[in-house]
C-alpha positions as CSV (number, residue, x, y, z in Angstrom):
1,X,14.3,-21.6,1.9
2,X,15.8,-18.0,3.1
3,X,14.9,-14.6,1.7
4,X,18.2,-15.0,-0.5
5,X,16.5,-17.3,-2.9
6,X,14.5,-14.8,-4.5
7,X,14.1,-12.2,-6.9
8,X,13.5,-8.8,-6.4
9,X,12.8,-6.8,-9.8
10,X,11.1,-4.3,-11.1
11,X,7.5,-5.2,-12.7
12,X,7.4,-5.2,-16.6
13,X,4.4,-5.2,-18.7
14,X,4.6,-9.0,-19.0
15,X,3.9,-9.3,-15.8
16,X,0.8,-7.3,-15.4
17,X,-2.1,-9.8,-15.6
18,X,-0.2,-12.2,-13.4
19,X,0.8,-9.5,-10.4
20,X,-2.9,-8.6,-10.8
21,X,-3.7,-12.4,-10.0
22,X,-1.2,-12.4,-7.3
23,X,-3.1,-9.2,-6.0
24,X,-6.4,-10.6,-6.4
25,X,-5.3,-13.8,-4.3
26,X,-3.6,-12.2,-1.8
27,X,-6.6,-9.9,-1.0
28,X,-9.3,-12.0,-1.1
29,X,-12.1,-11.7,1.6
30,X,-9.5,-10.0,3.5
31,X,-11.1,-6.4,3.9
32,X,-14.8,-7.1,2.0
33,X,-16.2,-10.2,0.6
34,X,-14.1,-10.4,-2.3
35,X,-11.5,-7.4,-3.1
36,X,-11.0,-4.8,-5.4
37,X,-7.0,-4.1,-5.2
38,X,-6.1,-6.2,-8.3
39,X,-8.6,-3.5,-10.3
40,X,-7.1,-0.6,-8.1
41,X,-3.4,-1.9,-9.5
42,X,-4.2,-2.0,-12.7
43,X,-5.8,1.5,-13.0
44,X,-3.4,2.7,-10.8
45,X,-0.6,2.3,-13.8
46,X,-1.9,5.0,-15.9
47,X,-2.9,7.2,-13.5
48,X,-0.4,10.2,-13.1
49,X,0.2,9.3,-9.2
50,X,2.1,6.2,-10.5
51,X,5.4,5.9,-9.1
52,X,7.1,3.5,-11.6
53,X,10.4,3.4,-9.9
54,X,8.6,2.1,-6.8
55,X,7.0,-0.8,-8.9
56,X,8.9,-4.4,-7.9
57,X,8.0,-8.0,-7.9
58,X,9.5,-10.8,-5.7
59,X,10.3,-13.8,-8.0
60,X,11.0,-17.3,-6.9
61,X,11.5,-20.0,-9.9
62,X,10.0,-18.2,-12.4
63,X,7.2,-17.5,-10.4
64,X,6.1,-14.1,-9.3
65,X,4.8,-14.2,-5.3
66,X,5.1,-11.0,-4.4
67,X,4.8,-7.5,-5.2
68,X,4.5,-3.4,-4.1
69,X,2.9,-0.7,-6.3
70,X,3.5,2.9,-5.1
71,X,1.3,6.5,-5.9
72,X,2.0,9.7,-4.8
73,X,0.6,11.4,-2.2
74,X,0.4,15.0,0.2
75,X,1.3,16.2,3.1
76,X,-0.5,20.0,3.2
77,X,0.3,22.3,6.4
78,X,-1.7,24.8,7.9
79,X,-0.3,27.8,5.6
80,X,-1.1,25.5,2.2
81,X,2.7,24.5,1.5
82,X,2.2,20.8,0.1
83,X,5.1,18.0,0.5
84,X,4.8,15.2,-2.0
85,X,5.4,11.8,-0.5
86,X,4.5,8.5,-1.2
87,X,1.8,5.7,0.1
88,X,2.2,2.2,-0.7
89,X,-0.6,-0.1,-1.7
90,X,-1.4,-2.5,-2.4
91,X,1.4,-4.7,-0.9
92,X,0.9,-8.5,-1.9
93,X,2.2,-12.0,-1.4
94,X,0.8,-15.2,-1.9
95,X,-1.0,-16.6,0.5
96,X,1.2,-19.9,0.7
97,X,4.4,-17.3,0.7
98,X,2.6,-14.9,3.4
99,X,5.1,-15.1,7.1
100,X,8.6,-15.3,5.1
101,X,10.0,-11.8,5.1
102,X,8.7,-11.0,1.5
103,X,7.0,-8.4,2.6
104,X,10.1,-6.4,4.5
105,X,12.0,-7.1,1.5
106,X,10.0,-5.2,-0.9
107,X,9.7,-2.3,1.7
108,X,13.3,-2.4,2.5
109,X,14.1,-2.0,-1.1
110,X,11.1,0.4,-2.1
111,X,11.9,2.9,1.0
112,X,15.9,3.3,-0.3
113,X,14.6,4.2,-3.4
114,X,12.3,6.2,-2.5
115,X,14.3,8.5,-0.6
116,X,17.3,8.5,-3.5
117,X,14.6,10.0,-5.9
118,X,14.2,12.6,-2.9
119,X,10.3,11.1,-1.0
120,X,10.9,12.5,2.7
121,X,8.2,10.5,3.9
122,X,5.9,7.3,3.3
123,X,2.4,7.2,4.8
124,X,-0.5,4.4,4.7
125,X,-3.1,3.4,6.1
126,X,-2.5,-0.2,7.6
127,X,-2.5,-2.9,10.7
128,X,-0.1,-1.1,13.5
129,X,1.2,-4.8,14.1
130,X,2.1,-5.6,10.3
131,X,4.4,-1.9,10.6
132,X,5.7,-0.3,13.6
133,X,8.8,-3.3,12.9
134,X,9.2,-1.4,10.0
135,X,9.6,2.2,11.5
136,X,6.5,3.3,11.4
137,X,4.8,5.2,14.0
138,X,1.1,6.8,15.1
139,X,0.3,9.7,12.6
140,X,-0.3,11.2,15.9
141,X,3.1,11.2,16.7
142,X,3.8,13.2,13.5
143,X,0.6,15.5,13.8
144,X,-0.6,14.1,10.5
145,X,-4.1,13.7,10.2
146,X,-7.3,13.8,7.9
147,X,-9.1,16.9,6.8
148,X,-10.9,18.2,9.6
149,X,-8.5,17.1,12.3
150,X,-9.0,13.3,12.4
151,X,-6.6,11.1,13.4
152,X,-6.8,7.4,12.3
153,X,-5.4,4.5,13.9
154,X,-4.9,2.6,11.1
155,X,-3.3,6.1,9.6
156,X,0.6,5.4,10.2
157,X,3.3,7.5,9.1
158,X,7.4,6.7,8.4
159,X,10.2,9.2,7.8
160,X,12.6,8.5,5.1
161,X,14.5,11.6,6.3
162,X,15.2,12.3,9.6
163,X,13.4,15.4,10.5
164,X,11.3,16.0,7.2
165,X,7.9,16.1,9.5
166,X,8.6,19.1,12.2
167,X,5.9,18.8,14.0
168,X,3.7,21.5,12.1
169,X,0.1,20.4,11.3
170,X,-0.2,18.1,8.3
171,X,-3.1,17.2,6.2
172,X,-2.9,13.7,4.5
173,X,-4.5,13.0,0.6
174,X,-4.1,11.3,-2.0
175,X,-5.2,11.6,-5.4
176,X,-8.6,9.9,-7.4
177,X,-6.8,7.1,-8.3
178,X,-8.5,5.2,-5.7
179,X,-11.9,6.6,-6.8
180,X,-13.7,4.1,-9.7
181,X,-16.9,2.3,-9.8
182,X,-17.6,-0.9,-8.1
183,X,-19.3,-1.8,-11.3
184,X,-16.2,-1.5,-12.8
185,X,-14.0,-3.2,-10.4
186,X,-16.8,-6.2,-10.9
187,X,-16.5,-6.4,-15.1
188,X,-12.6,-6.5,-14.5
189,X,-12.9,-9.2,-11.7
190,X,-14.3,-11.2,-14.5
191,X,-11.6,-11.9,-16.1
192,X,-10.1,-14.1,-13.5
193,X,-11.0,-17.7,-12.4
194,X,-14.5,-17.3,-10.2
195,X,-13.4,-17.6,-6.5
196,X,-16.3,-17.4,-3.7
197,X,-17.1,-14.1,-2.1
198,X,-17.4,-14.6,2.0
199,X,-16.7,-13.0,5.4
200,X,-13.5,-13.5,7.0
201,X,-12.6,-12.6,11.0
202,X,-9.8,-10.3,9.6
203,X,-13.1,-8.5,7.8
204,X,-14.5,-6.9,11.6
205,X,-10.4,-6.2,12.2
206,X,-10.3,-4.0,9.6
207,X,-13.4,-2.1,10.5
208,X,-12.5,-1.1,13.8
209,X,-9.0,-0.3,12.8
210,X,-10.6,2.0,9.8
211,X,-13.1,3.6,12.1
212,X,-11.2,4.1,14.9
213,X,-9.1,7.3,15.8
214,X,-6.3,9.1,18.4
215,X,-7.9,11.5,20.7
């Protein structure tokens, strides 16, 4: 089976509870006993950061394995000018699908988009080895960082237009889409088949990745 035998859409609203499954599988004891991205996606959709043109699904047989949700984020310089850009997350394929391209696909398709509606940039937080074969590079390399001059290892940073990131200073946010309760995210997880919370190896990965920086 090539990449050629599926389908990449857009989402539509019949497909919500299902992507959020997909989500919710894919993410599993990945980053935290349990996850919270499949509650992240579907608050995410009526929050005004949504970037609906950015929302696709990977379809094989009817069945939906993968899929890419966008929101809108900002790139502020030192003199308080603010370029709007884009972050992607969550990014999710099925574990059985996981190591087939899916994933390259969706951001393939996403990041062509993304610059026809006029994004200049993409940035996320993510694992340097699942990106730089994308194009992305050290935030570092861009001078984009965190308020007070922090510069994440995990923080990772592609242009969609040659140039658009000069080198200046830029400080990298994103909106409060991101900000909910964990009781919350528990009451929606409900809804789903019970799946046991535990610790994964990939669990300590992430945590040095996320509290690690570029001096």
């Amino acid at each position: 089976m090539n990449t050629n035998d599926y389908i990449i859409r857009r989402e539509n609203e019949n497909d919500h509870f299902e992507v959020e499954n997909l989500i919710r599988e894919a993410f599993w004891n990945q980053y935290k006993p349990g996850c919270d991205e499949h509650y992240f996606a579907h608050i995410l959709r009526a929050h005004p950061d949504f970037v609906p043109e950015l929302d696709y699904v990977a379809e094989l047989d009817g069945k939906l394995v993968a899929s890419i949700m966008y929101e809108k984020a900002r790139l502020t310089d030192e003199n308080g000018n603010v370029k709007e850009i884009v972050t992607p997350g969550p990014i999710s394929v099925l574990p059985e699908f996981q190591r087939r391209g899916l994933s390259r696909l969706l951001l393939e398709k996403t990041f062509a988009i993304a610059a026809e509606i006029g994004y200049e940039a993409v940035v996320n937080f993510g694992d340097p080895c699942n990106y730089i074969k994308r194009g992305y590079k050290s935030c570092r390399k861009y001078n984009v960082c965190l308020e007070g001059g922090v510069f994440p290892s995990a923080l990772l940073v592609k242009e969609l237009k040659e140039g658009a990131l000069d080198g200046r200073r830029y400080i990298y946010s994103v909106g409060d889409a991101e900000t909910f309760s964990q009781e919350a995210a528990e009451e929606f997880d409900r809804r789903f088949p019970p799946k046991e919370k535990g610790w994964s190896p990939h669990q300590e990965e992430f945590y040095i990745y996320s509290h690690s920086s570029i001096n």
